[in-house]
C-alpha positions in Angstrom: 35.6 -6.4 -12.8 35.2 -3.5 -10.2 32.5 -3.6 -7.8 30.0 -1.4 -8.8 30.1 -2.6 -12.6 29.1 -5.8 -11.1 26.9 -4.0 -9.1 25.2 -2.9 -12.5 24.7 -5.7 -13.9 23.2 -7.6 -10.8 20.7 -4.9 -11.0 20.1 -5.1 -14.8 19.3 -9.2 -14.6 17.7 -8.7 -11.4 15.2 -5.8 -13.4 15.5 -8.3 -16.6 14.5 -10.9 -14.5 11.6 -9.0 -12.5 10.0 -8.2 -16.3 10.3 -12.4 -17.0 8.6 -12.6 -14.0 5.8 -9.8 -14.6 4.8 -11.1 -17.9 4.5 -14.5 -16.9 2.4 -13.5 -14.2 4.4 -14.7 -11.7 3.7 -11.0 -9.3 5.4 -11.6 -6.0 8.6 -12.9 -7.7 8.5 -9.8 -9.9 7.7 -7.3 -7.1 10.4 -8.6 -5.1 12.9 -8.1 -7.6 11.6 -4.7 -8.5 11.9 -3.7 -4.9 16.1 -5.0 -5.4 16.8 -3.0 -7.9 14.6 0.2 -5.9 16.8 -0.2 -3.0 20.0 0.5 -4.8 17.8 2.7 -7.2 14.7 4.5 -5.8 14.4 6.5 -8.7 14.4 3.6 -11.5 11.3 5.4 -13.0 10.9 1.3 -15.3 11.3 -0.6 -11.4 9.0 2.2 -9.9 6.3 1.8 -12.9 6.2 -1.6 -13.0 6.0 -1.9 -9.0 3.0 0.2 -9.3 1.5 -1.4 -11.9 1.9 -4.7 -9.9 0.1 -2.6 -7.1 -3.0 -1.7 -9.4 -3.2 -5.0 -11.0 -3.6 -6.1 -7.0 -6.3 -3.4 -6.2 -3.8 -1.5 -4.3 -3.7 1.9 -5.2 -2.1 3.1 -2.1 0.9 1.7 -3.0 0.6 2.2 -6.8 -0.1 6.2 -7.0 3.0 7.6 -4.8 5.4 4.6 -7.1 3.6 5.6 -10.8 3.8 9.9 -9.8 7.7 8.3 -9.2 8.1 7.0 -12.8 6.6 9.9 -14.2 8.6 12.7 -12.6 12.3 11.0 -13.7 11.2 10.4 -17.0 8.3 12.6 -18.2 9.1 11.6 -22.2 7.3 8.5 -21.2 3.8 8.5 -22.9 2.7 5.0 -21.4 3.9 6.8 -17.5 1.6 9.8 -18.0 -1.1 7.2 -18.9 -0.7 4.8 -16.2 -0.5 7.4 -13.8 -3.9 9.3 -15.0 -5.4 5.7 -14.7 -4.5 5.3 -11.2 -5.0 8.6 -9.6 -9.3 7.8 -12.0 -9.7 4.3 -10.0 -8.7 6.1 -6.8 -11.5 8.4 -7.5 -9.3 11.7 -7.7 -10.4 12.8 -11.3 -9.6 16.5 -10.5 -5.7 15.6 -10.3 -6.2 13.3 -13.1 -7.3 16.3 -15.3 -4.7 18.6 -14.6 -2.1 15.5 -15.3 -3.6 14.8 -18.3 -3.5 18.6 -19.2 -0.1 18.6 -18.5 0.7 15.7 -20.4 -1.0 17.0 -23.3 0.8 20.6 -23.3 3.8 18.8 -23.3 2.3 16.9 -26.5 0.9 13.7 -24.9 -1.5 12.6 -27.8 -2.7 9.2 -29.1 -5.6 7.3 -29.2 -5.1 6.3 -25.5 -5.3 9.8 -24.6 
């Protein structure tokens, strides 16, 4: 196998793993792996999101806004990034930004119950 195939797939269990590791609540094993695969892959809007939700579920919005706005611009298609981005940028106290987001969102047909 070629280098960066196994590459690849390094990163693929090492995200795969990070998600075991969220869900089970186990956070600094998770963010740790999310920051693996964000070193080979600052753009991974899934490693981004997740590392910013991490942050939030910490009380960290600092950290959380600038990785959620990350997910969001590479993969604007993503309903629950618009949302957890609007959530983040509300507990930071910046609902002017938030409204225009969640304008955005909804001309480019963001809708639900969430919404």
């Amino acid at each position: 196998m070629s280098e960066p195939a196994a590459t690849e797939i390094d990163l693929n269990a090492a995200f795969q793993s990070a998600i075991a590791h969220h869900q089970a609540g186990r956070l600094s094993q998770a963010e740790m792996l999310y920051r693996v695969v964000l070193q080979a892959m600052p753009n991974h809007p899934d490693a981004n999101h997740n590392l910013g939700v991490i942050a939030m579920q910490l009380g960290q919005l600092d950290q959380a806004l600038p990785l959620l706005h990350t997910a969001l611009v590479n993969h604007l298609g993503h309903g629950r990034f618009w949302l957890s981005y609007i959530d983040a940028l509300l507990r930071a106290n910046r609902a002017d930004e938030a409204r225009q987001w969640l304008e955005q969102g909804q001309r480019g047909g963001l809708a639900g119950p969430e919404v």
